[in-house]
N, C-alpha and C positions, 0 to 999 in steps of 0.2 A: 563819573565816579559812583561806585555802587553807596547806597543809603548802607546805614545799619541796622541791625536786625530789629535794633529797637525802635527806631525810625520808620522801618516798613510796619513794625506791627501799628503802630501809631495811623500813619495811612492808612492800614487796612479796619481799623476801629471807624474811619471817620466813613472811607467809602460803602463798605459790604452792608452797612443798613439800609442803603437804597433800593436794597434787592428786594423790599417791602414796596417797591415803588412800581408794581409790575402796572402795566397797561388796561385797558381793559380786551374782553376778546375781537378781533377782526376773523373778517370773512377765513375759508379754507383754504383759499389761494394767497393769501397775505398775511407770511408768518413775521411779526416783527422780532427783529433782534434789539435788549438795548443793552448797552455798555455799562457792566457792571463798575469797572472802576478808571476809571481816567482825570490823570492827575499827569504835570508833566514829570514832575518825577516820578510817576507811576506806571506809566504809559509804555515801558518796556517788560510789564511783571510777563510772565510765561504761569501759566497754570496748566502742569502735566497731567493730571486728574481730577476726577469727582466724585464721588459716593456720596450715599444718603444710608444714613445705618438705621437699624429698627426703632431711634426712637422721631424720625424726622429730619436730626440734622447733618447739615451736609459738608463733609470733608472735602479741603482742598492740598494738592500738593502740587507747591509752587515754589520758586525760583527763590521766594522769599522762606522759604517754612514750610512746616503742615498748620493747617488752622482749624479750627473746627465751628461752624455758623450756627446757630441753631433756631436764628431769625431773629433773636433780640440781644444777642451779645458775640462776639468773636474771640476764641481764646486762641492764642498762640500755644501748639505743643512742642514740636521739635524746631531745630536749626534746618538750614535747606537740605533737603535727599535726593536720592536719587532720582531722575528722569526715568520713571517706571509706575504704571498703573495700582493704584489703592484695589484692595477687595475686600468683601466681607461675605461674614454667614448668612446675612438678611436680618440677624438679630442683635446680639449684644457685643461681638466681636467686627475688629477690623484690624484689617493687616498692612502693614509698608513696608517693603525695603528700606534697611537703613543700609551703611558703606560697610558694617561688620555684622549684621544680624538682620532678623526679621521682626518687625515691634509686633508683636498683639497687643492692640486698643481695647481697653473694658471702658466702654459707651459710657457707662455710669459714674463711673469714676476718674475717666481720661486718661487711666494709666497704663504706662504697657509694660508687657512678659516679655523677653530676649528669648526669641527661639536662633540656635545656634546648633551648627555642622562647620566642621574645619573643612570641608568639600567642597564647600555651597561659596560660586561667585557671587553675591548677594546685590551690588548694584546691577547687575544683568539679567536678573534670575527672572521665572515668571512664579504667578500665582494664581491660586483659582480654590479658594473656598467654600464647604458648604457644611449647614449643622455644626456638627462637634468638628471636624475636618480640613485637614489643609495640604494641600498638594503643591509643592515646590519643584519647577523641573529648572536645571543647573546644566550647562554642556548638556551630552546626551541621555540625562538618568532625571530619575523623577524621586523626590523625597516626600516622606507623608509625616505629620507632625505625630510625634509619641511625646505626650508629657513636654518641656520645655525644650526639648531634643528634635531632631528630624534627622529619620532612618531613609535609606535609600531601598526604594520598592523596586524600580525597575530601570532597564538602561537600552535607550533606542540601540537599532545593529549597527548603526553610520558613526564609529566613534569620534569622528570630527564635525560631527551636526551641531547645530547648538539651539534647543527649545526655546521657543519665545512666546508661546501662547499655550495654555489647557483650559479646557470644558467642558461639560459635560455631554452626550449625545443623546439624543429624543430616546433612544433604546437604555439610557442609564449609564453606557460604557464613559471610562475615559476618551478623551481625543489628547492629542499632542501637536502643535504645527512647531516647522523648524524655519530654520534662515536658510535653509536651502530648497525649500519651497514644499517638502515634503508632510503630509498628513499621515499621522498615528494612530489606530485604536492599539486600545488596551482592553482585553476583556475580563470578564467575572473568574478567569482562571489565569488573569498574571498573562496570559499569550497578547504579544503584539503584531499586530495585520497592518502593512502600507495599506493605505486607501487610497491615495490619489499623488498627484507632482505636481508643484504647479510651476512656471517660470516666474519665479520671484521669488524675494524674501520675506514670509509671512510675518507679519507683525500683527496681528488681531486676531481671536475668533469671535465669533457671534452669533450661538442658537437664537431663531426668532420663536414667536410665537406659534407657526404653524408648521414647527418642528423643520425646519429648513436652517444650513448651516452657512455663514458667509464669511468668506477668506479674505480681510485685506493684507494688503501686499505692499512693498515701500516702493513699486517702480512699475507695476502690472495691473491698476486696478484691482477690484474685486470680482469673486466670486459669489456666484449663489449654488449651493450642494442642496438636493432633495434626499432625503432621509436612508437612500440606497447608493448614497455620496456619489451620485452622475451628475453631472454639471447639467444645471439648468440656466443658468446665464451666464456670462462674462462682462462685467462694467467697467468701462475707462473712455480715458478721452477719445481717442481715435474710434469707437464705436459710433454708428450711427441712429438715430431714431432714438428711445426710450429707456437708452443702452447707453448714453451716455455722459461722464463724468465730469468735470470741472479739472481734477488731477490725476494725475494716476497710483499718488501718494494716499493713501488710505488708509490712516490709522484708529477709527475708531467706528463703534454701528450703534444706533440705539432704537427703538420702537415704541412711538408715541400709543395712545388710549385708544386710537382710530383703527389702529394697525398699520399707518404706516411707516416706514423705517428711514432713519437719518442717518447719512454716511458723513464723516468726516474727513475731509481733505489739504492737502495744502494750501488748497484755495478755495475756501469756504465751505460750506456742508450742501449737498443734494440730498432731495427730499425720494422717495419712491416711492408712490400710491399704492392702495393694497392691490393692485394687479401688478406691480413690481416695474412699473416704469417710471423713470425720471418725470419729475412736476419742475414748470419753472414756477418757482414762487420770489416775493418780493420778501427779502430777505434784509429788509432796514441796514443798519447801521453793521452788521456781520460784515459786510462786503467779500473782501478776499484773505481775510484773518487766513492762520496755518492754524489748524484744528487739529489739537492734540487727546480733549476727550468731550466726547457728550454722554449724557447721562440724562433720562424720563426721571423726574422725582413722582412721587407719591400722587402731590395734587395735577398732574398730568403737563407740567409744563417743562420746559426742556433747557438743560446748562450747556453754556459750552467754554469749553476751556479751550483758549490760544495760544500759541507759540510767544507773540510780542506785543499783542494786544488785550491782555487779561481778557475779564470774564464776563459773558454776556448772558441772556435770562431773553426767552421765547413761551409767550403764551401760550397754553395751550387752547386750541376753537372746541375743545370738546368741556365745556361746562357743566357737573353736574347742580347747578342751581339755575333758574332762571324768573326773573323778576314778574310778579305780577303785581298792576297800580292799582291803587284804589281809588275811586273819582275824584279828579284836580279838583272839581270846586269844593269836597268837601275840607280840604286843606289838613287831613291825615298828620299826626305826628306822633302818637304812641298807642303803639298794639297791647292790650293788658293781656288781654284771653281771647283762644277758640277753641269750639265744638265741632263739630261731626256732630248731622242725623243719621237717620235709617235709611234717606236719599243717598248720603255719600255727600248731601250740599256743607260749604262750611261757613258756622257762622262765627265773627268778627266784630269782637268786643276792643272798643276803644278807649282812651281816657276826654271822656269829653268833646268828640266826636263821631257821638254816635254806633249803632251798630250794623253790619252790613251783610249780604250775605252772598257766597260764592255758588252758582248751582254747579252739580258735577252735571248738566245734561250741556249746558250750553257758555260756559264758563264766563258765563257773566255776573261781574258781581253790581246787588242793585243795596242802595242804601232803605232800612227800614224805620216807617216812617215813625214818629214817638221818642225816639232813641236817641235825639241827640243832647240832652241839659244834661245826662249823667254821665258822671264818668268811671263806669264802670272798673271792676277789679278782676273781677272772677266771674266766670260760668261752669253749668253743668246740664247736659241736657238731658230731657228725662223724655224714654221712648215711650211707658205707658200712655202717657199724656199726648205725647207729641209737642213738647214744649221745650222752651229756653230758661233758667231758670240762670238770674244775673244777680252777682252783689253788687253794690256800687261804694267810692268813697263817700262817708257821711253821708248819706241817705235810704233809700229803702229797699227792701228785697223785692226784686221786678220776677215776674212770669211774663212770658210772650207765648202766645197761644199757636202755633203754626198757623192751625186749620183757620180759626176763625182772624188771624191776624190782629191779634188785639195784645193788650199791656192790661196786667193785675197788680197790683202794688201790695204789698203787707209792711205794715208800719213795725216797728221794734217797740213793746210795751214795757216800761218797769216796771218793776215788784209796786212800786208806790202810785200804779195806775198813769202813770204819764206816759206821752209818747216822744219819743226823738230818733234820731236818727242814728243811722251805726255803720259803720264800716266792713266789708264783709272781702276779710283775703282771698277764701277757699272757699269751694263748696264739693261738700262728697254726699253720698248717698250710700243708707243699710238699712233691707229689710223695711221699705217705706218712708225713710225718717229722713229728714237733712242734718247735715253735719254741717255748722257756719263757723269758718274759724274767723274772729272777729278781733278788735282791738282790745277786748275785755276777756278773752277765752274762748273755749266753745259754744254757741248756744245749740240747740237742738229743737229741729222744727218741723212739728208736723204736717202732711202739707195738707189736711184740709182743715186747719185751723187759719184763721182771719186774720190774726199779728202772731209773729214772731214775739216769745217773753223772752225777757233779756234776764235771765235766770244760767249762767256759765254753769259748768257740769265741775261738780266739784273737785278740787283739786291743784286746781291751778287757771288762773284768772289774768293772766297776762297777756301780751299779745301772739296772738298766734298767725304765723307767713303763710304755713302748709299741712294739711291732713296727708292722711294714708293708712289705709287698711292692708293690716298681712292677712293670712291664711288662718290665723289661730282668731280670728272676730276680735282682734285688738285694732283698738283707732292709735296710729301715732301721729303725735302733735310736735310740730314743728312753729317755734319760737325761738325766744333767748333759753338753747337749750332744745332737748325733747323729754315730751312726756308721753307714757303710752299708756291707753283706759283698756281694761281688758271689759268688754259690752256684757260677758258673763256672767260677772262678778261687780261689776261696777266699781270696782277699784283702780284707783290711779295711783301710776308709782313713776320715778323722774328716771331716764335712764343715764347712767353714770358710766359715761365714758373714759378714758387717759386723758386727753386733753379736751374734748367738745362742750365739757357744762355751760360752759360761758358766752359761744358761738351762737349767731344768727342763722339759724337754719331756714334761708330762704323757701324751697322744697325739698319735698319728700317723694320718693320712688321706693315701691316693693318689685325686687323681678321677679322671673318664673321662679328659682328658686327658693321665691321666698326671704331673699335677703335684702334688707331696708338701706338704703342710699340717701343721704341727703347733703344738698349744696349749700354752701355755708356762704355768709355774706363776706368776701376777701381772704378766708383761707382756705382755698379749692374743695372739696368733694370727700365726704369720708362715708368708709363702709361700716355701718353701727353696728356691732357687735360686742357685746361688752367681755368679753373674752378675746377675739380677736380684733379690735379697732384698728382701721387702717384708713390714715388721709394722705390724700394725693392733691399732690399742687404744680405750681410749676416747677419748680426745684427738680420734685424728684419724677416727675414722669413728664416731662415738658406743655403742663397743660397749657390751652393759649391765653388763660388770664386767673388770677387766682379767685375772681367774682363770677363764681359760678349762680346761675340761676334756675335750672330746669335739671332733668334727668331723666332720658327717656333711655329705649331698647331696641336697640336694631337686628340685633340677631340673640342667640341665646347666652352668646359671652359676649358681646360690644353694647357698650352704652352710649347716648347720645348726649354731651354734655355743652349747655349752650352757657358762654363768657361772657363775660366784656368786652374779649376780645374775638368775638367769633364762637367758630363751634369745633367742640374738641369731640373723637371716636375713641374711645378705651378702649381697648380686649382684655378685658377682667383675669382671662388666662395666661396671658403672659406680660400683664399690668404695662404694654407697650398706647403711646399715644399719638394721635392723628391729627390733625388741626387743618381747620376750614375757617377763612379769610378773607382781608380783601386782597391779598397774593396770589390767591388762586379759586375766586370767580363768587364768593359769598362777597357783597360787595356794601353790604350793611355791619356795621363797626360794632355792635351787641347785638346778641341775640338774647330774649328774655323767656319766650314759651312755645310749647311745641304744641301741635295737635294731630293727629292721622286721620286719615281719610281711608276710607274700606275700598271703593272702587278700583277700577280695572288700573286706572293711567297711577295711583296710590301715591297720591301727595302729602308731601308732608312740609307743615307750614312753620315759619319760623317768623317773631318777631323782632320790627325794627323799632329802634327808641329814638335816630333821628332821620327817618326815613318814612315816605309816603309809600315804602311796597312792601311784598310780602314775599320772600324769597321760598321758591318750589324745589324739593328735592323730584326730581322726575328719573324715569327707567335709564334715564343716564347715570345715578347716582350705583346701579347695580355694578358697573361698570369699575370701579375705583375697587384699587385692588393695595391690598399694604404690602409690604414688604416680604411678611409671615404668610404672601399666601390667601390671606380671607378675604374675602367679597364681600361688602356692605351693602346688603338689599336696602329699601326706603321703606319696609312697613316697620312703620316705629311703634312703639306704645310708649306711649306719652305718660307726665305724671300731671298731663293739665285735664 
């Protein structure tokens, strides 16, 4: 007897958070599959589809519903629909077949638009959109959305064919495949051209990455079409060597980070290496599932949707982080801070063990001796000198001398002649001088004076998390609150935001722009502008924890925002978010500070709070591509 709908959603609250529970990565030849929901009353779900829309989360549409996941919570939206593929623009829109209409999903809001034609068989129909656009083909005609409407643009010559697939081709054109095996362009002037026939009934198309198109088929295998649509291969079972398939049921293609491409089957998925030959791989707990849809998400690991055995979750082997230790016996367990020299070596400020240092010549890191009863806060490293310059908790401002390998201490003096110790969060540099944000405000320190005076720059005396210099010589101070000293004037004024007075501005970040960023303690990241303020959290852009810690810059519109829960990528331009995890291959639970490295291999380091390593973004991280399009290089500019 079937559950009901409120029943399943209930099951699906308890299962789909597992999907936090991904594996870690295995060799190339051993993809695991695990099961995302298996329950006995579960055990028969069917999930027709999957998407992933621009802000992360991932759509399902299943026997029970449509749901929407978005890693820490599952909302139920509609009743069950049609057996027919989800699509989207790659951005804020998503589309379903429903039994009288076509939904458009607003990502942000979860709500959808009823686009409607009294023409249009809608549980049959296909889809395929992109940007502002949506193409519906119906029997043998193609409808394109105008406003809540869809007009009919064009009509194959076979009036009894019936469309089951559209996409687009490496040249821009439309395509059309039919149930009668038949392939369509459509060109830039409305003209349709047959291109090919195949013996079968097409149910899928799939442009790959190297502009190559692939036809499956519900009874003939697949096709591979090279960009002058001549058959460059034919896959199914009866084939032999590298050619061939597990079914000849083929309904679904996807292409992992590597390049290689997933077929989906009746009876399980086949992998094809990027020379386009069948790989056997060990394919866990997938065995012989009916594989209705797979789908690449973002952090590069792979869904698959079955016919009678719900939904299953595949590692990706392509990791853009990979763990570097720091010596067992030093017994590591919180990173504060690191620097970058003029070497490219990085050094690795600890709480109380120690500090250590990474060479870029031969990547070994050694521990430096002197350095381990403090427990450092903050660095900054100073090129004239060639030095380390470290705050510590309650104790004293340390120099580490490169060349001559030595330690210089400067004591903190009061106004009253006494000496004690101080706390030093930050440390910036202008124009010769150090900037100390400390538990009492800023001190300011010159650096060939003997002690640091504990003399706060007036203004404001409180504690201070984070410095940071814009472009106009103002210091902004990050506390309960920000203040910002204009150095020209030596006036201080508090900046007054809509809601930030009150907030823990753990750091501070200026971009190229010039626009000031700071991560707040528990409620996400806001852009300070006292005119335009704008904070983001998880709510509204799915950051991955709302304790932000850091803010760095990976390209000229992505920021690099490090959590509680991992690491989130902004695109400042189309305010969409990205999240790095232990889901997919960030394998340390917070991250607290960033640092970059100038060298060729361009590492960029990330702190763990309960972890003895140091997680590397490497030329793999180029690699990771969003939704929108943009490529995330690894040279960061840090706000540490």
């Amino acid at each position: 007897m079937a559950l009901s709908e409120t029943i399943h959603h209930k099951f699906l609250k308890l299962l789909l958070p597992i999907l936090c529970l991904i594996p870690r990565p295995l060799p190339a030849t051993s993809f695991r599959f695990i099961r995302m929901s298996r329950l006995e009353s579960f055990s028969n779900s069917s999930v027709f589809s999957i998407y992933q829309d621009g802000l992360g989360a991932i759509w399902l549409n299943s026997n029970y519903g449509l749901y929407r996941y978005n890693g820490t919570s599952l909302d139920f939206l509609q009743k069950p629909m049609p057996m027919r593929p989800l699509c989207g623009n790659g951005g804020e829109r998503v589309y379903v077949c429903s039994y009288n209409a076509i939904l458009c999903y607003d990502i942000r809001t979860n709500r959808p638009r009823r686009l409607c034609s009294p023409e249009i068989d809608y549980p049959n129909c296909a889809l395929y959109a992109e940007e502002e656009q949506l193409w519906v083909g119906s029997g043998n005609r193609i409808y394109k959305r105008s406003g809540d409407s869809l007009r009919m643009r064009h009509e194959l010559p076979h009036p009894h064919t019936y469309i089951t697939a559209l996409c687009r081709s490496q040249a821009g054109t439309l395509l059309a495949a039919t149930s009668e095996g038949g392939l369509y362009e459509i060109d830039g002037d409305g003209k349709i051209h047959s291109r090919m026939a195949v013996a079968g009934n097409i149910c899928t198309l799939y442009p790959d990455s190297r502009g190559d198109l692939w036809i499956g088929t519900m009874d003939r295998g697949c096709w591979r079409l090279g960009c002058d649509y001549k058959v460059a291969g034919h896959y199914h079972r009866e084939a032999s060597g590298g050619m061939q398939l597990k079914n000849n049921l083929v309904r679904t293609f996807c292409e992992d980070q590597k390049g290689n491409l997933w077929i989906g089957t009746m009876s399980g998925v086949d992998r094809l290496g990027t020379d386009r030959l069948c790989r056997t791989d060990e394919l866990g707990a997938l065995g012989e599932s009916s594989v209705w849809s797979l789908r690449a998400d973002n952090q590069g690991g792979i869904w698959v949707g079955t016919f009678y055995d719900g939904i299953y979750y595949c590692n990706s082997d392509n990791y853009p982080f990979n763990p570097i230790l720091l010596p067992a016996e030093r017994k590591v367990k919180l990173i504060n801070a690191m620097v970058e020299d003029k070497r490219g070596d990085l050094w690795i400020l600890t709480d109380k063990f120690g500090m250590f240092r990474q060479s870029a010549h031969d990547r070994q890191i050694r521990y430096i001796a002197g350095s381990g009863s403090h427990k450092f806060k903050s660095a900054w490293y100073d090129a004239d000198e060639d030095a380390i310059w470290a705050g510590s908790y309650m104790g004293t401002l340390r120099k580490y001398d490169i060349a001559a390998q030595s330690w210089s201490d400067y004591t903190f003096r009061s106004e009253d002649g006494t000496n004690g110790p101080e706390t030093v969060n930050d440390i910036k540099c202008h124009d010769g001088r150090l900037y100390l944000g400390t538990t009492h405000g800023v001190l300011v320190f010159d650096k060939r004076s003997a002690q640091v005076v504990r003399s706060p720059i007036k203004g404001y005396n409180g504690i201070v998390f984070s410095l940071a210099f814009d472009a106009l010589d103002r210091l902004w101070i990050g506390g309960i609150g920000v203040h910002i000293l204009d150095l020209k004037s030596g006036r201080m004024t508090r900046y007054v935001g809509h809601d930030s007075n009150s907030l823990n501005f753990i750091k501070l970040f200026c971009d190229h722009d010039g626009c000031m960023w700071g991560a707040s303690l528990g409620q996400g990241f806001i852009r300070l502008d006292m005119q335009q303020e704008v904070r983001y959290t998880q709510e509204n852009i799915g950051l991955a924890d709302n304790f932000t810690s850091f803010i760095g810059e990976v390209d000229p519109d992505v920021l690099l925002i490090g959590t509680n829960s991992g690491l989130s990528l902004f695109n400042t331009r189309t305010n969409r978010c990205y999240n790095y995890n232990h889901n997919n291959g960030l394998s340390i639970s917070s991250a607290r500070s960033c640092s970059t490295a100038r060298e060729i291999s361009r590492w960029s380091w990330l702190r763990s709070t309960s972890k003895k390593s140091i997680r590397s973004s490497t030329n793999t991280y180029s690699k990771v591509t969003t939704t929108n399009g943009l490529s995330f290089r690894p040279n960061i500019r840090s706000s540490t």
